[in-house]
C-alpha positions as MATLAB code, in Angstrom:
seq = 'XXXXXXXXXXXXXXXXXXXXXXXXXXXXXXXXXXXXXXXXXXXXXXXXXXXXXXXXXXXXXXXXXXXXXX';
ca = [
      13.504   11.635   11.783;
      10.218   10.068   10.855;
       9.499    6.367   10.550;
       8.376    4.468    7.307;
       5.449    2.200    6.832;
       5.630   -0.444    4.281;
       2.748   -1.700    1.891;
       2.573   -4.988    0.458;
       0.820   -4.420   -3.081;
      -0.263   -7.631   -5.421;
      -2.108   -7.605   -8.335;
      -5.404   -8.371   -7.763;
      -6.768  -11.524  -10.099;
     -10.061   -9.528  -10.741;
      -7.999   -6.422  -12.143;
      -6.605   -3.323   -9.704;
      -4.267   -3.361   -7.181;
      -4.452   -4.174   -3.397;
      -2.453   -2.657   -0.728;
      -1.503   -3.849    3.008;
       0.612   -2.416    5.465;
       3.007   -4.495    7.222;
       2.061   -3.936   11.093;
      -0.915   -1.688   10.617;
      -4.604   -2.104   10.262;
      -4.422   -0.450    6.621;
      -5.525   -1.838    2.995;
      -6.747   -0.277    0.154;
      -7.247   -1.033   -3.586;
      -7.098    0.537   -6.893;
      -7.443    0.175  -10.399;
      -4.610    1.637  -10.948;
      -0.838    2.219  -10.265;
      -1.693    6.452  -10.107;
      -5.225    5.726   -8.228;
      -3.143    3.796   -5.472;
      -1.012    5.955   -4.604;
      -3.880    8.375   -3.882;
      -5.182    5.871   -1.755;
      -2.490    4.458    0.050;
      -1.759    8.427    1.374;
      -4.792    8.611    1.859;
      -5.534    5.618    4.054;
      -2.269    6.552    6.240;
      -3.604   10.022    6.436;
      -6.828    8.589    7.679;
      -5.069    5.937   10.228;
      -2.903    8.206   11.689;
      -4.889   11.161   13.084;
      -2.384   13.368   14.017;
      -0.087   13.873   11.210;
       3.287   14.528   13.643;
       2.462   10.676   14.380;
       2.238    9.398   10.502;
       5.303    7.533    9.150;
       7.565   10.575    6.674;
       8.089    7.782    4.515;
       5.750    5.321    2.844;
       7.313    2.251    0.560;
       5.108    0.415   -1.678;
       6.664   -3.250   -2.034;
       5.588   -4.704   -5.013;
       4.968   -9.034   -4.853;
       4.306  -11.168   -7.903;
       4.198  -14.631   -8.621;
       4.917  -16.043  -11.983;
       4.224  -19.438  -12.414;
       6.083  -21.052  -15.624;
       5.041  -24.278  -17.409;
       6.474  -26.953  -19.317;
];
């Protein structure tokens, strides 16, 4: 069974998306939700040259802050 590789994604406060994977030397942006999950296969594609090697499974885990006045 293959492994997974997780990405931490956040909302970028200039617009787009970034992308990190937990454990790996991989980050990518994107303007959007479609565009980065082009790139995020693409980046692991790109990391891992042999594709027996690359994780079966990759998890996008989403983190936002809201911050709430009174």
């Amino acid at each position: 069974m293959k492994s997974e590789i997780i990405f931490e994604v956040i909302e970028a406060e200039e617009g787009g998306y970034c992308a990190s994977a937990l454990g790996y030397g991989i980050t990518t942006q994107a303007d959007s939700l479609a565009e980065l999950r082009d790139m995020v296969r693409d980046a692991v594609a790109c990391y891992f040259d042999d594709p027996d090697a690359a994780p079966g499974i990759i998890r996008l885990h989403f983190v936002r802050d809201e911050v709430l006045a009174r």
